[in-house]
N, C-alpha and C positions, 0 to 999 in steps of 0.2 A: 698823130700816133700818141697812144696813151705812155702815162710813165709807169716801169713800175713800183716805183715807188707811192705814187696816186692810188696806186692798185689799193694797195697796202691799210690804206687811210681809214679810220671810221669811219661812219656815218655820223653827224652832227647829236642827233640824239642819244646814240649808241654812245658816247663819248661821254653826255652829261650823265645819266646813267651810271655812268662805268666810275667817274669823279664821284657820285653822290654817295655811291656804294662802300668807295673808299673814305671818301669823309666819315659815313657811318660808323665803317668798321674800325676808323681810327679815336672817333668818337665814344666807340664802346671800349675799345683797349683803354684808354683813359678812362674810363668810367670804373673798368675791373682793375685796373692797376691802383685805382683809388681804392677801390671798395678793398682789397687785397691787404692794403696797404692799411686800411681802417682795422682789417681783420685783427691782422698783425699785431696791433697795439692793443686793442681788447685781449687779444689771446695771452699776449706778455701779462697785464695786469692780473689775468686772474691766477696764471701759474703764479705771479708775487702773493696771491690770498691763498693758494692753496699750502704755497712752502711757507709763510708765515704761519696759519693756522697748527699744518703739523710739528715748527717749530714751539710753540705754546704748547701744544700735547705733551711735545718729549721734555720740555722743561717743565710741565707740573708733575710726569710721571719721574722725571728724578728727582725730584723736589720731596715725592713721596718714597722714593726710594732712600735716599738721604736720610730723612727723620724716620723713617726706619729701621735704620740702624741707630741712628742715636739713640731713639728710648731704650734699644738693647745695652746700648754700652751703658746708657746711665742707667739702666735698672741691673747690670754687673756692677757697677761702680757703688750702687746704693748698697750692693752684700757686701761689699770690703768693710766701706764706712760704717755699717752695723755690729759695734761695740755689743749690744746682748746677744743677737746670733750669734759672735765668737764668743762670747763666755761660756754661751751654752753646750759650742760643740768644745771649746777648752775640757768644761768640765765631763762631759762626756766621753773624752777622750782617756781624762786623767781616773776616772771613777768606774765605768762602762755601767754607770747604774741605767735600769729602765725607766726610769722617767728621764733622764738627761737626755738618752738617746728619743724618747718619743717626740720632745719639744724639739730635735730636732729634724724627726722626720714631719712633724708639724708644719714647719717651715718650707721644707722641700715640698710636701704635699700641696702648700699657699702657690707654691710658683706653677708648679702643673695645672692645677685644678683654677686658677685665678688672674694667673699672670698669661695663661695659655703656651705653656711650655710643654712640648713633648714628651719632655725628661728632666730629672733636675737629680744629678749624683753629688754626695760627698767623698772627695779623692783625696788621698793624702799627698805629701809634697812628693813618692818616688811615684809619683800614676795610677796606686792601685783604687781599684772600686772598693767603700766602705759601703755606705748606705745609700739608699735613694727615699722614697717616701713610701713604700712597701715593707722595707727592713733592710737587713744586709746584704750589699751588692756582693759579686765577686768578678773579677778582669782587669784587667790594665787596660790603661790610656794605649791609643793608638798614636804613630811617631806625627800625625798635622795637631795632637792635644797634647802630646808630651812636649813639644814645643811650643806649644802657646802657653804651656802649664810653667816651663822652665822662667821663659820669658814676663811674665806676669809675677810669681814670685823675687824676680832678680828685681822687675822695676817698681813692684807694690802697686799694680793696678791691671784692671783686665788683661787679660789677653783675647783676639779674637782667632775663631777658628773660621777659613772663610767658608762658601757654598761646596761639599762634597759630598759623596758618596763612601758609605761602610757594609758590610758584610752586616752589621749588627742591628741596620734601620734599614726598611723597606721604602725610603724615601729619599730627597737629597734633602740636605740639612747644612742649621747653621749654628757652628757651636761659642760657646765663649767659657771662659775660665775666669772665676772672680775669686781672687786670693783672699784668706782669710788670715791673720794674725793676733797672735797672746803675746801683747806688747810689743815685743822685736822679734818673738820667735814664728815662725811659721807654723798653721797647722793644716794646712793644705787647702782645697779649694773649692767650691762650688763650680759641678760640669755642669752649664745651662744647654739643653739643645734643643732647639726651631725646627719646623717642619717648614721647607720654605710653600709648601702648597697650599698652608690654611692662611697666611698672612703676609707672605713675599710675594707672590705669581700673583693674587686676587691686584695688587697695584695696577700691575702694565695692563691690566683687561678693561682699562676706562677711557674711551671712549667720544668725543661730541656725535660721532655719525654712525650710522649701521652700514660703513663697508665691510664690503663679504673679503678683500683682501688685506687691510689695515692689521698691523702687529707691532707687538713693541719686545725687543729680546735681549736678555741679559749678555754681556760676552765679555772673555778675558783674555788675554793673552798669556799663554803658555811654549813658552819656548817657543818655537816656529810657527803655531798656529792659532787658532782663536778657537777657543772650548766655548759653545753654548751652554749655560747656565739657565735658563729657563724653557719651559717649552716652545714648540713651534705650531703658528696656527695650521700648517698645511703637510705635516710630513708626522709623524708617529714616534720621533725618537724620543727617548729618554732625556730627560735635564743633565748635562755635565756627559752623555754619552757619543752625539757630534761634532764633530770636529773637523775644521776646515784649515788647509795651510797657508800660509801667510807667503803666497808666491807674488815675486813683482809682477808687476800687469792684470793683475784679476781687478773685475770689477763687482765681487760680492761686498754688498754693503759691510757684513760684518768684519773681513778680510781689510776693507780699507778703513774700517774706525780703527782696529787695533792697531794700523800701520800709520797712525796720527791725525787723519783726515777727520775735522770738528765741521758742525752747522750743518747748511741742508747741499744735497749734491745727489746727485743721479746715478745707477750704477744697475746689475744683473744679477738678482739673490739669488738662492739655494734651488730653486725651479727654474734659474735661466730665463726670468721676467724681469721685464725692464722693470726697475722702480725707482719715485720719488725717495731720499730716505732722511735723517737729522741723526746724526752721533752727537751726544756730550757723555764725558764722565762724569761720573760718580763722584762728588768730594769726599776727600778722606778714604779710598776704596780704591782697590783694584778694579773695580767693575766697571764698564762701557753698556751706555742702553742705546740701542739702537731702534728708533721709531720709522717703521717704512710702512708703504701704499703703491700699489701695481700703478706705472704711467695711466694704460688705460683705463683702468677705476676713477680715477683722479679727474682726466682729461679728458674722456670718449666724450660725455655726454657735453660739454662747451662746444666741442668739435663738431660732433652729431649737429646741434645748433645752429654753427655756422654754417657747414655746407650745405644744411637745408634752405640756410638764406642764400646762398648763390648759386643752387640750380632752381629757385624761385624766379631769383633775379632773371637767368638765363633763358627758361621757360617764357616768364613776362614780358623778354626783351624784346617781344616781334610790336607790342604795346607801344606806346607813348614812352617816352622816356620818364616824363614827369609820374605816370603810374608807375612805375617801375620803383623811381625814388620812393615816390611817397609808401609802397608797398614793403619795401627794402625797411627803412626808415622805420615802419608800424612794427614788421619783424625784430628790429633792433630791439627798439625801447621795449617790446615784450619781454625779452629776451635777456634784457639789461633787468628788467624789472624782476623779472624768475630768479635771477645772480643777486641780486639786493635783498629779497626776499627769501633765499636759501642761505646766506650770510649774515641777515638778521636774527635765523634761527641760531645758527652758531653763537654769532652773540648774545645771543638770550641764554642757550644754554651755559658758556666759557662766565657770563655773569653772574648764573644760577649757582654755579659750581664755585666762585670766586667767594660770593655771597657764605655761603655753607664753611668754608675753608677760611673765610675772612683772610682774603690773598687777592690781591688787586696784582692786572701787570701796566705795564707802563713801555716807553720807545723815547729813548732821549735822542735828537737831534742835537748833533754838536754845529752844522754850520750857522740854525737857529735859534741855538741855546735856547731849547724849548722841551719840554717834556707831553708827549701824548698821550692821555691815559686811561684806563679806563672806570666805570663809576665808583666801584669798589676803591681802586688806588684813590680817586677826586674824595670818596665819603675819609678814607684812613686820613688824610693831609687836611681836611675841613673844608675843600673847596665847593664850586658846584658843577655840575654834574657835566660843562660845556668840556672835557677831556683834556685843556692844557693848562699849563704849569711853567711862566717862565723860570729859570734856571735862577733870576733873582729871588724871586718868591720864594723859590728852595732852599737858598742860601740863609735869609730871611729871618725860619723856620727851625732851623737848628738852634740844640740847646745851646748854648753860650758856653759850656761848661766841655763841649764836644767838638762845637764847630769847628776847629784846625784840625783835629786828629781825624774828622771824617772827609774833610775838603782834604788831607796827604791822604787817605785809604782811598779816594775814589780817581785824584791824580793818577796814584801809582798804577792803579788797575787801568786805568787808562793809557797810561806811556808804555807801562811793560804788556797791554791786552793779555791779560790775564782774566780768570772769573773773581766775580765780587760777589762774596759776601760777607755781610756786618752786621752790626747791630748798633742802633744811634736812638739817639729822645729826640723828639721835636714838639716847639710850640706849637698846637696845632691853631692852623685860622682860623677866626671867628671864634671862636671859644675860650681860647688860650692853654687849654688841658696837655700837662707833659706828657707826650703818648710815648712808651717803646715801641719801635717800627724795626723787620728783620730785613734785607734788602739781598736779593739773588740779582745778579745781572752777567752778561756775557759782552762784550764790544767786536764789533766789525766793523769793516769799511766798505761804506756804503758806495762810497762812487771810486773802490779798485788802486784810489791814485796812492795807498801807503795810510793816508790821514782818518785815526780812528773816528768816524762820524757818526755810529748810531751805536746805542746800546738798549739791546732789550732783556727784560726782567720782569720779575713778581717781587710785590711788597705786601708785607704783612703786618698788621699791629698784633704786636705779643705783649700787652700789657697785662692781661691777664696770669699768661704764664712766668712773666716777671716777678711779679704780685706771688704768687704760689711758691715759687724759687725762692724768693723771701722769707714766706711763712715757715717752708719746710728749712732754711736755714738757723732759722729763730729754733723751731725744734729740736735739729743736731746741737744747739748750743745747750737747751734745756736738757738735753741730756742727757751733754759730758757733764753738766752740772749734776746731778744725778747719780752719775759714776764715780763722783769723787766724795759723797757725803754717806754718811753710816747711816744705815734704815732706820736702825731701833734709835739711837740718841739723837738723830739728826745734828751732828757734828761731823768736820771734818775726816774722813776715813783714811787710813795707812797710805793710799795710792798718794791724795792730795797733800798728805804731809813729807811726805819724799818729794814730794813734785815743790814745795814751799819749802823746804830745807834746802835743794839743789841751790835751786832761785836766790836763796837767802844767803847760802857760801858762798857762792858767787859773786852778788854783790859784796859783800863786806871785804873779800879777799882783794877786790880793783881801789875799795874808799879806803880799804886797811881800817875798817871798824869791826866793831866786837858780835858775839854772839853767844845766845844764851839757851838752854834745853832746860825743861823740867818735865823728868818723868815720875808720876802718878799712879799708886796703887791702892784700890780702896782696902782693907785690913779685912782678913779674913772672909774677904766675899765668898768663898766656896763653905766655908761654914753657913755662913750669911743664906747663900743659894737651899742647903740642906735642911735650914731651919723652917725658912718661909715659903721657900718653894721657887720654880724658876720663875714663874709669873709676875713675883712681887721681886725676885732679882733684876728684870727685868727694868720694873719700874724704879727700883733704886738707880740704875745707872742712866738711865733717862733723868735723874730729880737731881743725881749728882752730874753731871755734863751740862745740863741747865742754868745751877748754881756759880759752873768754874765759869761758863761762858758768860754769865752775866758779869763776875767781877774783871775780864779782862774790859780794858778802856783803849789802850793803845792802838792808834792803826797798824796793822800788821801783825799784830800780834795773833798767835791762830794755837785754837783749841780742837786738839784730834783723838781719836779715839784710838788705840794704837793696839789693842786685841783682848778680849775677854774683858776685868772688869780694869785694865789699865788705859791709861791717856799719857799724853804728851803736850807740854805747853811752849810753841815754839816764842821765842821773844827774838827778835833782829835789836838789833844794834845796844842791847840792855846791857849796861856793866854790870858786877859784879852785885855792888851796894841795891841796882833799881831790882833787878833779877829779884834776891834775896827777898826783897821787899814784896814783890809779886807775889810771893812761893807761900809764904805769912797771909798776905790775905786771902790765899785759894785757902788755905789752912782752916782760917777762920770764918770763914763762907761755910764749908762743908761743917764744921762744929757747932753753927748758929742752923745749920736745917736741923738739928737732932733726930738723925731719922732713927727710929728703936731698931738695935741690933742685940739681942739677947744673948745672940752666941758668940759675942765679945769676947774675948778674954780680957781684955783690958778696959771696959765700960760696957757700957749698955748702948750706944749710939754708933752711926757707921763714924768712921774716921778714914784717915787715909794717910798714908808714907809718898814722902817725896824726896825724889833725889836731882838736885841741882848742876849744871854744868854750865863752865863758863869760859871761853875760851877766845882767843881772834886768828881769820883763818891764815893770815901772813905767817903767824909765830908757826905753826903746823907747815905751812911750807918751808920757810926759813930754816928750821931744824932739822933739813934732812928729809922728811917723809915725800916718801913719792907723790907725784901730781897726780889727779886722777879727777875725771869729770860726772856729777850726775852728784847722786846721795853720795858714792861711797869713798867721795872724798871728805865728807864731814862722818864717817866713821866712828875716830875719834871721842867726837862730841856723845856719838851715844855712848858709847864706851864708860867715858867719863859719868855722865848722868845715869845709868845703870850702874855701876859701882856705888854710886854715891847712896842710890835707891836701895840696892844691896848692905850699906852701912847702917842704914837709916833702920830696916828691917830689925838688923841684928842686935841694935840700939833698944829696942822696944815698939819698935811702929810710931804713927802720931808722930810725926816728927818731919822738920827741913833738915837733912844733910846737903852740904856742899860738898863737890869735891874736895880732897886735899889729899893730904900723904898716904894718912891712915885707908880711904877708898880705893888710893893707888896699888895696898898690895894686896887689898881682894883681886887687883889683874893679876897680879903674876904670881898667887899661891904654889908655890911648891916649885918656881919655875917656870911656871906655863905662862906663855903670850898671849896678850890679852885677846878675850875671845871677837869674834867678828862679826856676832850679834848680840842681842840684848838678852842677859838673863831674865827668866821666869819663874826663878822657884819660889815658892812661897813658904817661908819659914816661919 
């Protein structure tokens, strides 16, 4: 009797079969658990190239964002520091003649027409519109400029207006306020205003690739939500007009840059599309840019890639194994080769662009102390072209004069992960040339575990613009030079001799040394003027200024021209006896030119009256007289030296008076306190 269990049994072949079938099919799970498994790590690598890549976008596009505003604020800051545009609007002010006002719509019209400013107003310090480059404005400041206008005049430097919206522009804009001053006083301010769509928005529009989904978009935080500031490539709204709330749990990239989230990360933008995206802020700004790209833009086409290699695979499987690989295999390294080949384009172009921009970027690894970089960064540092840089070599390379202060600046940004940027000289290799180099960098942790390991960044050589910074410094100095010397005599002017008297009581008052004035009139210049005419007055006090400043020897001593045909000779530390002696030989200087003066009354040659003063600044404090800082606490001193000039007049001209008793009661005739500036009459 059979069993049934016998029943049950294969048949012997049915059995090998049935095992081989199985070995196959476990043959091929291994094979796709491989190949899967191969997938996987290609796929990882190239999501790392693609969020790198868009990293390097969003940090050149704020890179360009950043000095964006800087040449605004320093070409604000240049209208403060321009000493002749405020004279100009001073005197415009003080006179309302038409030419004072033309030169200064001149100027306004330079910044429209040159500077590429939308508008360029002068406001006075309560907000109101004076002028623009057309002629006279009328309006007030609006409360985001009357605030920047308060604030820039309290602290004596721009103020900025940031990206908004006005009734008054058909555009969004960006404003600054550059104060202007006559001396210490205010006289109100230069409105600059930007269009941000001929020079802000044209930034974020650059590009390495032609994705049809790729954008980069301004945003700020406002109270609970995040205002878009520049446009959107896929939606119609206005700049500064959408608005997203800043609720926990959303994953719109813009929503989570404002709520802190930096670098690259994943999330669902304003279309409810997955996207790739990169937050950084702004240095120095409120503003946040946000660089994103649709996942599938990014990824389809890797993707598309692979699964054509595994239903190839699939297909081929009934094959040879060995075709199968070697077919698989052929697909790969095509495929690898396409990704090498569409990645060399990138780097040709991020090179191209690098090139133009003279801005290399770089990738420091901290567990290798090595730096990765690219040709641009190897050409700025003198190296060649193989992309690394040990971290000694770096060291190296630093100016000697820097080296601590940039190894604490790049510690700190490192312990506390912060962003870096500086500015340093280095020796460069091979050459040895001091280059200035600017350094942008960012640090993350590369392998998660806390330990900052990788910092990436752009390096620039700004040697040039150093060199310029320079030049244009040398300039502001030949300027204020300029500002303090008289046109016509070229001698010291009123400004520089108040600024040299301060200076001069000053010191004397801390060493308790003396000080000395002689004021200077030539005799009867306004006859003089009447006779010869202003042309040849002109040339006398040019031949006399000449003359004084030739006979002064003394350092320090300074010869100024103190208005019409009078001077002032300051002397520091001169007693009474060297003074005196001084005041003799201008005397006789001027009486050895014989310049012919016919309408002398008292000769036929110019001559001149001089009044001496001679005093020390302790005794004037000591006695009572209040403290006081600048010129008018050597008061006094003119006082003195103008009376004395006054005796000398009444004496007959031609003549040194010194102070003494007799000059003391020209101060107080009839009673009256001595006055608290210098007479001028000419008796």
């Amino acid at each position: 009797m059979t069993s049934p269990v016998a029943s049950l049994r294969l048949p012997a072949p049915a059995r090998a079969w049935w095992a081989l079938g199985l070995l196959v099919a476990l043959l091929f799970a291994a094979i796709g658990w491989g190949v899967h498994a191969i997938y996987q790590a290609r796929e990882q690598r190239y999501r790392h190239q693609i969020e790198g890549g868009l990293q390097a976008v969003n940090h050149m596009q704020v890179r360009g964002v950043t000095d964006w505003r800087r040449r605004r604020l320093q070409e604000a800051a240049a209208l403060t520091d321009d000493r002749l545009l405020a004279q100009a609007v001073a005197r415009w002010r003080a006179t309302a003649a038409p030419d004072a006002e033309q030169a200064v719509r001149e100027r306004l019209r330079i910044l429209v027409e040159h500077v590429r400013y939308t508008a360029a107003y002068f406001v006075d310090p309560q907000g109101r519109l004076i002028l623009d480059a057309g002629g006279p404005a009328t309006g007030t400041l609006q409360p985001p400029e009357m605030r920047a206008l308060e604030g820039a005049l309290a602290r004596a430097e721009p103020g900025v207006v940031e990206l908004r919206r006005d009734p008054a522009f058909a555009f969004p804009f960006f404003g600054l306020l550059a104060p202007l001053y006559d001396g210490t006083a205010s006289l109100g301010a230069i409105w600059l205003v930007m269009d941000a769509r001929t020079t802000l928005y044209p930034l974020l529009e650059t590009w390495p690739t032609s994705s049809r989904t790729a954008e980069s978009v301004l945003v700020e935080r406002q109270d609970d939500t995040a205002l878009f500031l520049s446009p959107l490539r896929h939606r119609s709204d206005e700049p500064l007009a959408l608005r997203l709330p800043a609720e926990p749990g959303s994953r719109d990239p813009m929503v989570l840059a404002v709520a802190g989230v930096r670098g690259a990360f994943y999330g669902s933008d304003y279309r409810n599309q997955p996207v790739l995206a990169v937050a950084s802020a702004v240095p120095d700004s409120p503003w946040l840019l946000v660089s994103k790209v649709d996942v599938a833009d990014a990824f389809t086409a890797a993707q598309r890639r692979e699964w054509l290699a595994l239903s190839l695979f699939v297909s081929l499987g009934l094959l040879s194994l060995g075709c199968v690989v070697v077919l698989w295999q052929g697909r790969a390294w095509r495929r690898e080769r396409a990704l090498k080949a569409e990645l060399e384009r990138n780097l040709r172009w991020l090179d191209n662009a690098q090139k133009a921009a003279s801005v290399g970027y770089f990738v420091y690894e901290g567990q290798s102390e090595a730096f990765i970089m690219s040709r641009m960064a190897s050409a700025i540092f003198g190296l060649p072209s193989d992309g690394r840089m040990t971290l000694r070599q770096w060291v190296g390379m630093l100016h000697p004069d820097e080296r601590a202060q940039t190894l604490e600046i790049h510690g700190r940004a490192m312990s506390e992960r912060i962003p870096l940027r500086t500015q340093y000289r280095i020796q460069r290799n091979g050459d040895g040339q001091v280059r200035w180099i600017e350094v942008w960098g960012e640090y993350g942790d590369s392998a998660g575990d806390g330990e900052p390991l990788l910092m990436t960044g752009t390096v620039q050589d700004i040697t040039d613009r150093k060199h310029t910074e320079d030049e244009l410094a040398r300039y502001r100095n030949a300027l204020e030079s300029q500002v303090r010397m008289d046109p016509l005599t070229q001698v010291a002017n009123r400004l520089a001799l108040d600024e040299a008297v301060a200076r001069a009581w000053s010191q004397a008052l801390r060493e308790g040394s003396s000080l000395a004035l002689l004021m200077i009139d030539v005799d009867h210049f306004k006859a003089y003027n009447d006779y010869y005419g202003h042309v040849a007055g002109d040339r006398c006090l040019q031949r006399v200024a000449s003359a004084l400043a030739s006979a002064l020897g003394r350092p320090g001593d300074l010869l100024a021209r103190y208005g019409g045909e009078e001077f002032a000779v300051l002397l520091p530390g001169a007693d009474a006896d060297a003074a005196l002696a001084v005041a003799h030989r201008l005397q006789e200087v001027l009486r050895a030119l014989s310049l012919e003066h016919r309408a002398n009354p008292g000769g036929f040659t110019v001559t001149a009256s001089m009044g001496l003063a001679h005093l020390r600044p302790a005794d004037v404090v000591s006695a009572g007289t209040e403290t006081r800082a600048g010129v008018d606490a050597a008061q006094p001193l003119f006082q003195q030296a103008d009376a004395a000039l006054y005796r000398a007049k009444q004496l007959g001209r031609d003549r040194v008076v010194s102070y003494d008793a007799q000059c003391a009661a020209t101060l107080y005739e009839a009673g009256q306190p001595a006055p608290a500036i210098m007479l001028t009459y000419d008796i």
